[in-house]
N, C-alpha and C positions, 0 to 999 in steps of 0.2 A: 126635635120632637116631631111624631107624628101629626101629618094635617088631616083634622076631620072632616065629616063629607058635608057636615050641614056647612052652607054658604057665611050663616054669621059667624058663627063662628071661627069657619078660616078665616074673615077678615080680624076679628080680635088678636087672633093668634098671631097674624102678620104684623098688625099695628105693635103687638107686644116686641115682637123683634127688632122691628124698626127702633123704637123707644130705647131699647137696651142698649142698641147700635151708637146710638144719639149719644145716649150717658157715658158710653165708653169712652168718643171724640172728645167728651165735653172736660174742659180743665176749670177744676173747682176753682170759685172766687180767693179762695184761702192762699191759695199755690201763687193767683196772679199776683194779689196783692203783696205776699210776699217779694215777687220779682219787682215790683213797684218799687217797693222799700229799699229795692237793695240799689236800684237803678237811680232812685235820688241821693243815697247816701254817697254812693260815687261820684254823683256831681258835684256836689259839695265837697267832697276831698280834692276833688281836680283844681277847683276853683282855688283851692289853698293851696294847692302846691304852686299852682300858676303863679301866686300872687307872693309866695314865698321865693317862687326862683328871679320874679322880677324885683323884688328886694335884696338880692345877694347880688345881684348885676348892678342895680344902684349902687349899692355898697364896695364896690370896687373903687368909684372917687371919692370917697369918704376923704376924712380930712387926717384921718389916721394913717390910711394908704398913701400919702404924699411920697412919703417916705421911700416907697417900693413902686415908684414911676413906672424903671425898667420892667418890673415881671407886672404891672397891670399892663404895660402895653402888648406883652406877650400875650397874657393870660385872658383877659377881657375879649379881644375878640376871640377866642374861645369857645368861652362860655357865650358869647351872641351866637356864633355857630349851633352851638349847642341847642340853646333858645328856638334859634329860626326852624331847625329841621324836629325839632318837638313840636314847634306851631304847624309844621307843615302834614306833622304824621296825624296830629289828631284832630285838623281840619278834616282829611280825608275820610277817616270814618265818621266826621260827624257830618258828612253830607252823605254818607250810606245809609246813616242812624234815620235822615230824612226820607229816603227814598224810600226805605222798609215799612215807614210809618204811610207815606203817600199809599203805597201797593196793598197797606190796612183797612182803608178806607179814611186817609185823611185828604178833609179837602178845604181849603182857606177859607174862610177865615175862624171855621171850625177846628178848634185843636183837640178834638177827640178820635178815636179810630181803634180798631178793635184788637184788644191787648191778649186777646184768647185766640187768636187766628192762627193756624198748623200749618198752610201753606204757603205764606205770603213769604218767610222767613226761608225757605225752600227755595222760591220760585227765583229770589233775588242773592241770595245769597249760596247755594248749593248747584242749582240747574242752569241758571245764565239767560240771558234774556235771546228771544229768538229772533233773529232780523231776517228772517226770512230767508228764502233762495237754497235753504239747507246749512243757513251759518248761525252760529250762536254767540253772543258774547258770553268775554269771560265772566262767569260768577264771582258775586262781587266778595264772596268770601274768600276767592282764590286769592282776589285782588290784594286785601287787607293782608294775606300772609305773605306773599309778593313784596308789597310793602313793608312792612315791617322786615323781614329779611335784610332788604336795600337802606330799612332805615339802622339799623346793629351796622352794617357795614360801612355807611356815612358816617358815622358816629365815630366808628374805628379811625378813620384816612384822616380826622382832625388832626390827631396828637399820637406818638407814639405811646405818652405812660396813659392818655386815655384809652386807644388800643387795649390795655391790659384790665383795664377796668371793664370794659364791655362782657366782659365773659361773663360777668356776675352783676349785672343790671337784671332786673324785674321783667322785663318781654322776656317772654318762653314761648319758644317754637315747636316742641316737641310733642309729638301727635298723644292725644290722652290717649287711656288705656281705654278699650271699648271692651264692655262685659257680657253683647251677644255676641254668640259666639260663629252663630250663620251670618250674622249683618259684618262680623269682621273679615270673616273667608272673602266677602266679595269688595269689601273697602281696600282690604289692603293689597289689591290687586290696579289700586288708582293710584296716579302721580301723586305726591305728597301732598303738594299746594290742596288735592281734592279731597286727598281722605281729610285732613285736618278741618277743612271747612266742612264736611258731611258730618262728622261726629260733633262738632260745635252747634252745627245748627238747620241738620238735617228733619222737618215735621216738631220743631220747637217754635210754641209760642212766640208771637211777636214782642212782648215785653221779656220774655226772658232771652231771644237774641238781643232786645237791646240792652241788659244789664251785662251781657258777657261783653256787648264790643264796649260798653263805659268800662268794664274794667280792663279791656286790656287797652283804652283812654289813661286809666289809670295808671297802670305798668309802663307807660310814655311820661305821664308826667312822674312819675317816683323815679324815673331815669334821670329825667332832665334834673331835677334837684337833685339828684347824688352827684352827676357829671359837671353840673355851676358850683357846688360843693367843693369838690375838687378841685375844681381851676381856681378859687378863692384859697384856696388853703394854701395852694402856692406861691401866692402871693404875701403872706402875712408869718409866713411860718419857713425855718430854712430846710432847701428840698438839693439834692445833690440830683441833678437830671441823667440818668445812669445810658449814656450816647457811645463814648471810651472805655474802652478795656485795654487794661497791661497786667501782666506780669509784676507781682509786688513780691520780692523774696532777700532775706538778709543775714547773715549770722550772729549769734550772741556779739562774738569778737571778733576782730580780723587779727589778731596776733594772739595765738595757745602756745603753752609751753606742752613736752610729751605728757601723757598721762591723764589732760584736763579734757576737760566736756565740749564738744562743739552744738550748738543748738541752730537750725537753721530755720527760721520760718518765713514761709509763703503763703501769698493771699494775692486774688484776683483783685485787681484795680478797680474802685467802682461797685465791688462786690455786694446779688442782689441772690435772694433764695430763688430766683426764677430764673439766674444763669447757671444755677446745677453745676458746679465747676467739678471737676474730678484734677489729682494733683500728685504729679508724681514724681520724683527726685531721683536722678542717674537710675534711670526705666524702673525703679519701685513703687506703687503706690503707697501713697501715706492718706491714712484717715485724716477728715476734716473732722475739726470741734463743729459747739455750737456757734461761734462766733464768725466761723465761717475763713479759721485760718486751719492750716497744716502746719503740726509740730514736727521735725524732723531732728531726731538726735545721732550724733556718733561720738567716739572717742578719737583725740588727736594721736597720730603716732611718733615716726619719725621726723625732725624739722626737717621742712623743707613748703614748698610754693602748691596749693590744692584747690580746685572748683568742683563745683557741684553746679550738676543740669538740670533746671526748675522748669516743668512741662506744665501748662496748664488747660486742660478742654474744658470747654463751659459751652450755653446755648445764649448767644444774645436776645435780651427779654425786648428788645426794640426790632429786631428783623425775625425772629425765630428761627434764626443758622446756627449753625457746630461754628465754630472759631475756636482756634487755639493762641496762645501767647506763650511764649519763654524767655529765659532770661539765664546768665549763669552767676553764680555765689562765688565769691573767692575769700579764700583768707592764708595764713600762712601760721605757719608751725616752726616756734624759734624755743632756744635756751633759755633760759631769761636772764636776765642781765642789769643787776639794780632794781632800784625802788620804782613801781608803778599803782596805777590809781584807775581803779574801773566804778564807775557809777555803775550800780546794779541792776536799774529799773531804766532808765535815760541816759543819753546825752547829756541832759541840763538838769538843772535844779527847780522846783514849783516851790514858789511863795507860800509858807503857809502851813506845808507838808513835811513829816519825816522823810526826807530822802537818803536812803542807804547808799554806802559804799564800800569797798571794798580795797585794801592796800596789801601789798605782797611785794618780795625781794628785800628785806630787810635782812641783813645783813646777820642780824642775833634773832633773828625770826621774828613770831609779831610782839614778843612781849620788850624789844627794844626800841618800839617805835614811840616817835613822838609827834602831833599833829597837832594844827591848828586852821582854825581857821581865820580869814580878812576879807574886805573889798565892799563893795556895797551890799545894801539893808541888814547891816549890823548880823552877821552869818554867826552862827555857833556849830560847835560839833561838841557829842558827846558816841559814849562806845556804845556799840552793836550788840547783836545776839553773840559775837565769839571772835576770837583773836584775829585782829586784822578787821574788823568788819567796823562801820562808825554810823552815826545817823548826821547828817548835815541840816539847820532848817536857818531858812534865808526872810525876811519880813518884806520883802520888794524885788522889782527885777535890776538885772545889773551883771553884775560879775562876782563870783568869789574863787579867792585864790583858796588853794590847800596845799598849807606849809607841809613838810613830811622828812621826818630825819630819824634814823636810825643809830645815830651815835658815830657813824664812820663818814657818811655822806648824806645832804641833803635834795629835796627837791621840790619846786612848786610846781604845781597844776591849775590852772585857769580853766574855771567851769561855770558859764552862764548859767544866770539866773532868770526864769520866767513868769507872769503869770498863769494861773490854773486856766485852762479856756473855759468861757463863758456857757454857764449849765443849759439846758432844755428843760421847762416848766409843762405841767398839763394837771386835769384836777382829778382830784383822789387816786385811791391805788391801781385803777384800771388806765391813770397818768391822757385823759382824755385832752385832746386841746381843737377839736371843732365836732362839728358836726349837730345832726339831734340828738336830744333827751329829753328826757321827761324833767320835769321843776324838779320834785324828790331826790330823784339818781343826782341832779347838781348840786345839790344843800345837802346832801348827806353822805358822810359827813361836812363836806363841802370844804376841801382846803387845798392850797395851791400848792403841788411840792416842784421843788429844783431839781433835777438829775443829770449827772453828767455821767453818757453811757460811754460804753467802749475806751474808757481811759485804761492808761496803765496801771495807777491809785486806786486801786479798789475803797469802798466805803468814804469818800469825799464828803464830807456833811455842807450843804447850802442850805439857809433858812431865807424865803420872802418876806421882804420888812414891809412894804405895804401896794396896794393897785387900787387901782381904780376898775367901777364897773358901770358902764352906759346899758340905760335900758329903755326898751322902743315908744315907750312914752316921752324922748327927749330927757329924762332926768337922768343924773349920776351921781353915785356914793363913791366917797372913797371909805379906801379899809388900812386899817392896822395889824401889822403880823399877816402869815399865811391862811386862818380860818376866816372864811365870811363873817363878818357879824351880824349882830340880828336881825338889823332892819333892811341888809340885804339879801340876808335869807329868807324876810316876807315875802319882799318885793318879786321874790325869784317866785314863788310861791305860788303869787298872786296873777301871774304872768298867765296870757291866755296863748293857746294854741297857734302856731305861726312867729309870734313874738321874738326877737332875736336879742341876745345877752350880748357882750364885747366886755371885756374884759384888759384893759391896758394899763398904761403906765406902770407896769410889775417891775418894782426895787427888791434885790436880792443881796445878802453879807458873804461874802467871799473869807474863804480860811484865813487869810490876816485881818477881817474884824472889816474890809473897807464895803460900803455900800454904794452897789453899779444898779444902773438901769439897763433892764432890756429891751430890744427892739421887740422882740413878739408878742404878740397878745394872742388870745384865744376867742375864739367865736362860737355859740350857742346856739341850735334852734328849738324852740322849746313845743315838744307835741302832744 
C-alpha cells in the first residue's frame, strides 16, 4: 500500500505491517499443543516398549526355556545385542532432544523454554554449529540420519535371518516428499544426510522437532521389540536355520516296465521364497508349484539303464549370491517279471492312516491275487479304488509283512511302519503362535489347532486334548479340549497393555487315539 505523507499516519501504517509480519511468524497455541500431545504420547509408548523388550529377555531363563538351553545360548545374546545398540541409538538423540531444548531457552533448574521457536530447530539441527576459523559442525540432523543408517546396518551383521528382517523394521530413511516446489529445486541438489534433515526440520518449531525425533525414538524401540521377538521365537518354537543348500531330486520309481509313467521331482534343500530357485531338468525348465517343488513327468521307453540332469539356480537368502546346485536321477526300465508291491504315497506305512498300495505281475492279472497282511500293530488290508490297488492301515510302528500270491507263485514284502510326525500348533485360522495382539483377536474365537504342513497325507485330522496358560500376574489355568474356556477368555480380556500370555503344556491325539505332549508353547504380547 501506498504511504501517506501525514507523519502519523505513516507510523500507523508501519506499526500495522510490522503486526501482520509478527502474526504470520507467530504458531498458534492450538498447533503447539498439539505437538505437545503427540510428543508425550511417544514417550509413553517408548517406555512400554523398553520395558516390554526387557521382559522378553528375562523371559529367555524362564523355567519353560530349560528345555532349549542350546538355542537360548545362541539366541539370548542376541537379542542383548539387539537391546544394547537400541539403548545406544536412542540415547543419542535423546541428548539432541536436550540440546535443542538448551538453544530454546532452557536453563536449569528451570524446565520451561520456548516450544514456538522457528529458529533454534534450524540452527542445531539443519545449519551446524560454527567453530569458527570457517569450519562448521555437522548439523545434528545429519547426524541422527548418519546414525540410524549405521544403526539398520549393526542390526543386520548380528544374525543372518536377522539380516532379512531389517528390511521391514519401522526406521525409514527415505527423504519425504516436499510439496514446494522452488524449496525442492534447491534441496535436492544437497547430499542426502542434508536434504532429509532440511525437510524434517528446516524453520519447524521446537516442540514439533522434538515429537518427530521421539518418534523416530519410537521407530527404535518398535524395532528392538520385533528383533527380541524374533530371537525368542527361536528359541521356543522349531526353526530350520536355512545356511545349506543341495539339490533335492527323485523319481516315483527306479524300476518301470515300457509304457509306464516316470515322475521325477525336484526341490532345493532347505527351500526358502527368498532363494528364488529356477529348476531345470536335461536343460528344460519345469515350473515350480506352490510348495515350492518341480514336477517333472515323461514316459518310460525301451528297458534299458537312464539319468536325468537336475540344475538348480537360486539366490542365497543368507549372502545374497547366485549359487547353483545339481544332482543326477537315475532309474531303469525293465520287463517285468513276477509279482511286485509299490507303496503309492511312501516308503513306509503311518500309524493310523489309509495307506495305499499297489500290486502288479500277477500271473491271471489282478483278479487272481490274494493278499494279506501280518507283523506288528495288528496291520489289516482291505481293496482300493481298482484291480491291484489295496489300502493297508497299521495301529503302531514296527514292521508289516504283505503276503501276495497269485495262484501260481507267491511273495512277501516287508514294509515299515512309522509314526505320523509330530503336528505344529498356533491359534485360530490365521494358525498365529507369538508375537502381538490385541486380548479380542486371541479369544475369538480363541482355539488352538494342530497342523501338520507339507505332508504327504493330505487332511491328517489332530485334536488338542488340553494346555495350560500362564499369565503376567503369576497365575495359570489349565484348559480342556482345544477352545479357551471362560475364565480364560476373561483373564485374557482383562489383560492390560504390555502383559504377556504363555501358553504350554499342549497335549494333542494322534490318528491312533494315543495322546503326546508337545514341546512348543506359544507366546503372546497383548497391546
Amino acid at each position: 500500500m501506498a504511504l501517506p505523507k501525514e507523519p502519523r499516519q505513516k507510523m500507523i501504517n508501519i506499526m500495522y505491517l510490522v503486526l501482520t509480519a509478527i502474526l504470520a511468524l507467530n504458531v498458534s497455541s492450538e498447533i503447539l499443543n498439539a505437538f505437545q500431545t503427540i510428543d508425550d504420547s511417544f514417550g509413553k509408548s517408548n517406555d512400554a516398549l523398553k520395558t516390554r523388550s526387557e521382559l522378553i529377555i528375562k523371559e529367555f531363563g524362564s523355567e519353560q526355556n530349560k528345555a532349549f538351553a542350546e538355542k537360548v545360548a545362541i539366541w539370548k545374546p542376541k537379542a542383548q545385542m539387539v537391546s544394547d545398540l537400541s539403548d545406544q541409538a536412542f540415547a543419542f538423540i535423546e541428548n539432541i532432544k536436550k540440546e535443542l531444548k538448551m538453544e530454546s531457552g532452557l536453563k536449569a533448574p528451570d524446565t520451561t523454554f520456548k516450544l514456538d521457536d522457528l529458529e533454534a530447530s534450524t540452527r542445531v539441527l539443519v545449519e551446524g554449529k560454527d567453530e569458527g576459523k570457517g569450519k562448521t559442525k555437522m548439523a545434528k540432523g545429519e547426524e541422527i540420519y548418519n546414525m540410524l543408517t549405521k544403526y539398520k546396518a549393526d542390526l543386520a551383521k548380528i544374525d543372518p535371518l536377522l539380516a532379512l528382517k531389517v528390511g521391514n523394521i519401522p526406521v525409514d530413511l527415505s527423504i519425504p516428499k516436499l510439496y514446494n516446489k522452488d524449496a525442492e529445486k534447491t534441496i535436492k541438489n544437497l547430499p542426502i544426510p542434508k536434504q532429509w534433515a532440511t525437510i524434517y526440520f528446516h524453520m519447524t518449531p521446537t516442540i514439533a522437532a522434538l515429537a518427530m525425533m521421539s518418534k523416530f525414538q519410537n521407530d527404535i524401540r518398535n524395532t528392538q521389540t520385533q528383533l527380541i521377538d524374533f530371537c525368542y521365537s527361536q528359541v521356543n518354537t522349531t526353526f530350520i536355520q536355512l545356511k545349506n543348500f543341495d539339490a533335492i531330486a527323485s523319481a516315483n520309481a527306479t524300476t518301470v516296465s515300457p509304457g509306464e509313467e516316470v515322475e521325477i521331482t525336484a526341490v532345493l534343500g532347505s527351500y526358502n521364497s527368498d532363494a528364488k530357485p529356477s529348476i531345470s531338468i536335461d536343460g528344460a525348465s519345469v515350473p515350480i508349484g506352490p510348495d515350492g517343488k518341480a514336477l517333472y513327468k515323461m514316459v518310460a521307453s525301451a528297458p534299458g539303464d537312464y539319468s536325468k540332469h537336475v540344475t538348480i539356480n537360486f539366490i542365497n537368502p543368507s549372502t545374497g549370491a547366485a549359487e547353483t546346485r545339481s544332482t543326477d536321477v537315475k532309474f531303469k526300465v525293465v520287463t517285468p517279471t513276477g509279482l511286485s508291491l509299490s507303496t503309492d504315497k511312501t516308503r513306509v506305512f503311518y500309524a493310523g492312516l489309509q495307506n495305499p498300495i499297489s500290486i502288479s505281475g500277477a500271473a491271471g492279472g489282478a483278479g487272481a491275487l490274494k493278499v494279506s497282511a501280518s507283523g506288528n500293530g495288528n496291520p489289516s488290508i482291505s481293496p482300493g479304488s481298482g484291480p491291484g490297488n489295496y489300502i493297508v492301515t497299521v495301529s503302531s510302528a514296527g514292521t508289516v509283512t504283505i503276503n501276495v500270491s497269485d495262484g501260481k507263485s507267491s511273495k512277501s514284502f516287508n514294509i515299515p511302519a512309522k509314526e505320523v510326525p509330530t503336528p505344529k500348533v498356533g491359534v485360530n485360522a490365521d494358525f498365529r503362535t507369538y508375537g502381538t495382539i490385541t486380548a479380542d483377536k486371541l479369544v475369538s474365537p480363541g482355539i488352538i489347532n494342530a497342523i501338520l504342513n507339507d505332508f504327504i497325507f493330505e487332511g491328517v485330522n489332530f485334536q488338542v486334548t488340553s494346555f495350560n496358560v500362564q499369565f503376567d500376574d503369576g497365575t495359570s489355568e489349565s484348559n480342556g479340549g482345544p477352545v479357551f474356556n471362560g475364565t480364560i477368555k476373561s483373564k485374557i480380556r482383562a489383560s492390560q497393555s504390555g502383559d504377556r500370555i504363555l501358553i504350554y503344556n499342549i497335549n494333542y491325539k494322534t490318528p491312533t487315539g494315543q495322546i503326546k505332549p508337545l514341546t512348543q508353547g506359544l507366546s503372546f504380547d497383548i497391546y
